[in-house]
N, C-alpha and C positions, 0 to 999 in steps of 0.2 A: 517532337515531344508530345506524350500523350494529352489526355485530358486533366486525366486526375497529377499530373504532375505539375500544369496550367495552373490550375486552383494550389496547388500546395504553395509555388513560387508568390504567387500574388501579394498574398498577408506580406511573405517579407520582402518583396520589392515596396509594399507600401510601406514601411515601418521603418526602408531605409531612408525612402524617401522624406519620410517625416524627423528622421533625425539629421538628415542634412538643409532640410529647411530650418531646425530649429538653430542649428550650429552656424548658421548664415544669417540666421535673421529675418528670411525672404518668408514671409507667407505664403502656401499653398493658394493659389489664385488659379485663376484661367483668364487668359486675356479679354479684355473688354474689349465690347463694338464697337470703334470710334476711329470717328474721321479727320484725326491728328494723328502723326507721328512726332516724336519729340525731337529738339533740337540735337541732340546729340543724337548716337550711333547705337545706342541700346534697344537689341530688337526686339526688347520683350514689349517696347513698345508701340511695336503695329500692331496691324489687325491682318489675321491668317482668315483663310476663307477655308471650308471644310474640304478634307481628301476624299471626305465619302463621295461629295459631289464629284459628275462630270468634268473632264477639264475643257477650256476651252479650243478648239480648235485650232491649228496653227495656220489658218488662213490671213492673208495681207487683204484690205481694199482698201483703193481711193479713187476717188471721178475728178474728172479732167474736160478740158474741151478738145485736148489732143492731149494723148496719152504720150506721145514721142517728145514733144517739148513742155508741156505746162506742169512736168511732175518734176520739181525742185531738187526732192532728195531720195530720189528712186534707191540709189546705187547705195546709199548710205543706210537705207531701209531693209534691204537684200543682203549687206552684211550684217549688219546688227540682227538681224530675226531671220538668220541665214538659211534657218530648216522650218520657215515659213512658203505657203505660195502665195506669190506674190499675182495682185490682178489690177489694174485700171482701166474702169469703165468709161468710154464716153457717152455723150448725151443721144447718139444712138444707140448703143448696146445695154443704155441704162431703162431705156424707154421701150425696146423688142424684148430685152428679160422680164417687165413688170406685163407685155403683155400676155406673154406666154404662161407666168408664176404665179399671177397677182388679176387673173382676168377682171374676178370682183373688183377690186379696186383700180382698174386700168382708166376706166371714163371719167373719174375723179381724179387721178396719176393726170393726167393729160392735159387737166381743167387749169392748175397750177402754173405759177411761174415757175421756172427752169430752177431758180435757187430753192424753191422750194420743193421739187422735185428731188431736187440731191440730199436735202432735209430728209426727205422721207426716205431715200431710196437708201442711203446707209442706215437706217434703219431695218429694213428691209431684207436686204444684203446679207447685213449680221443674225438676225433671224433666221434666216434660209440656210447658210451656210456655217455661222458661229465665227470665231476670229475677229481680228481687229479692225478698226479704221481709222485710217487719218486723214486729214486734208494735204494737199498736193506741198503748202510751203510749211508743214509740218516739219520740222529736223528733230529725230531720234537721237538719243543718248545713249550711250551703254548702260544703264540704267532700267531700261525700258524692256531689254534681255533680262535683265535681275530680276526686277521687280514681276513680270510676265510668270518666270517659272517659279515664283515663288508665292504668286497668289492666280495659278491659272485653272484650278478650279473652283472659283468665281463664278456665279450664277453674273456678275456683270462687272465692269473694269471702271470704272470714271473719275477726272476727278476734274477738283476748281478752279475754273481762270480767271475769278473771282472772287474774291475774301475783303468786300471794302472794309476798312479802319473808318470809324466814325468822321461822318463830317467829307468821306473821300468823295460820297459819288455823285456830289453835286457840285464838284468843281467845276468851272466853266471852260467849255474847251477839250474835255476828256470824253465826250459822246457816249457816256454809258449813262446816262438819266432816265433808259427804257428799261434798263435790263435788272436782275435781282440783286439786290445787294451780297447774297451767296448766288455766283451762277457757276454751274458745271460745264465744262468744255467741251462743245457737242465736235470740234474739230481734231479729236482723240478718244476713242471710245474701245471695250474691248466686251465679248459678251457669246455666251452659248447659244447653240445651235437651238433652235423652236423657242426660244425662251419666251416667257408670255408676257415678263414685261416689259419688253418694248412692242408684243404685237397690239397690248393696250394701249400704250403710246400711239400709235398708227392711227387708231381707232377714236382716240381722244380729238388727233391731229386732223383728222377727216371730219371730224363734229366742228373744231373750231374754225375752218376753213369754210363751214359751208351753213354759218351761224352769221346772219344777217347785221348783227348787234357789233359783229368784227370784220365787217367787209374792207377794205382798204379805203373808202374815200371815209370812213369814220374815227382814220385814223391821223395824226400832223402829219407824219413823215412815213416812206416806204419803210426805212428800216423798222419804227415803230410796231408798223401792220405784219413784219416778217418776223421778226422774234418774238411775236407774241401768236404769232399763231401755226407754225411751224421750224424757231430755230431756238434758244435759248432759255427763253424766260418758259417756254411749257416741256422744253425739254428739260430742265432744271424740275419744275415745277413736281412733276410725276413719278422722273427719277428719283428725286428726294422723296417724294411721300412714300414710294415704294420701300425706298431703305429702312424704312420705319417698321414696317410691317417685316418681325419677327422669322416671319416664314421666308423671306428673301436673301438670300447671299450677296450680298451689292457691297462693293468695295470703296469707298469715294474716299478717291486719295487727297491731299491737303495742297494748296497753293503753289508748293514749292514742287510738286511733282512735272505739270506741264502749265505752269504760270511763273517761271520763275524768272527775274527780272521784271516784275509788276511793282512799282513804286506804291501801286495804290493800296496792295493788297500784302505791303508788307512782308512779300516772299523777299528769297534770298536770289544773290545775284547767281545768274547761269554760268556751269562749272561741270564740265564733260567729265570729271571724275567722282562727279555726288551722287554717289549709287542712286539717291532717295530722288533725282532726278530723271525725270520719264523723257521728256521731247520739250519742245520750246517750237514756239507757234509765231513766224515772222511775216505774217499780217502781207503777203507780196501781191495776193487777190483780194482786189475790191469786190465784192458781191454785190453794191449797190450801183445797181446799174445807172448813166444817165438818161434823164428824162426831159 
């Protein structure tokens, strides 16, 4: 179709438009930015990420201490995001990639605890290469297929593995009294290739690691001193502020996407046929190591 025949079509493609909104009732809208989806099935209620952007890469990671037995739901990973490559790093391949990739921040990389290394290193990862990660007792949904080709160019993928309800996050006994009352799931992530905000993340995370005011004995507990200075509470922290910031494509999906079954957070129970369901995260590593 030529040009001038582009511009003739337009006026009345719009004019039809506007009388089937008026006949419906629906106002001419464009969906808003927001980090809800509604309880029901109606799509006009998510958030699309732009088609001008890049998509993201169809790369798999996850790190391991052996990649032959500590990855829970390999097989299950391989079908559902079947025309993905799939990779697991161990703690040496994690540690000879950052020196090779990452020399500048190799002597810093090395200075760290090991969990926090993997903090960083899927970070890293995803930067370098683009595509997803998850952790090894991560379980995929069909869903996670959906939702993937439907928002996969996204400048970044995340969403919350927690959403307390008032009053939840100081119950006694439920161990989340360090972390944010909204915290994003650093244990499912998806996100473009060079993307810059997560190599600002890096870069925050290497200030706060090596900021005297956060050393670990200033802290009660290990976990305390790890999510706040390399897992959760700054990964939350930045990734949200970033979303804020207009010029970013960041997708933060709602509770129920990879938190569902969370009592606290008021998601819904886990259900292998709720598109609006990503993965489900069964907690089988302890990262707190004893001491």
């Amino acid at each position: 179709m030529s040009t001038k025949k582009r511009l003739i079509c337009l006026p009345t493609f719009f004019a039809l438009f506007v009388l089937v909104a008026l006949a419906t009732g629906k106002p001419f809208q464009k969906p808003s930015k927001s980090t809800e989806f509604a309880d029901d099935d109606d799509d006009d209620n998510e958030e699309y990420s732009s088609v001008d952007s890049p998509e993201i890469a169809k790369n798999f990671n996850s790190i391991a201490k052996n990649c032959d037995t500590d990855v829970h739901f390999k097989n299950e990973w391989q079908t559902i995001l079947k025309d993905f490559d799939y990779h697991c790093w161990n703690d040496e391949q994690m540690q000879s990639y950052v020196a090779e990739k990452w020399q500048q921040k190799n002597e810093w990389f090395l200075s760290l605890d090991i969990i926090q290394q993997t903090d960083v290193f899927r970070l890293m990862i995803i930067h370098d290469k683009g595509g997803c990660y998850a952790d090894t007792d991560t379980e995929p949904y069909p869903g996670f297929a959906y939702g993937f080709d439907r928002h996969k160019h996204s400048q970044i993928i995340v969403g919350y593995e927690a959403n307390f309800l008032p009053g939840q996050q100081e119950t006694p006994g439920r161990g989340w009294t360090e972390m944010l009352p909204k915290s994003l799931a650093q244990w499912v992530f998806c996100g473009q290739k060079g993307n810059q905000v997560l190599l600002n993340l890096i870069d925050v995370i290497e200030a706060k690691t090596k900021d005297p005011a956060l050393n670990r004995e200033n802290h009660r507990e290990y976990r305390d001193y790890i999510t706040k200075t390399t897992g959760p509470v700054v990964f939350s922290q930045e990734i949200l502020k970033a979303h804020e910031d207009p010029g970013n494509d960041i997708l933060v999906l709602p509770i129920n996407a990879n938190g569902c079954g969370q009592d606290h957070s008021g998601s819904s129970q886990c259900n292998h046929n709720d598109v609006r369901q990503w993965s489900k995260h069964h907690f089988h590593n302890s990262w707190v190591p004893h001491r």
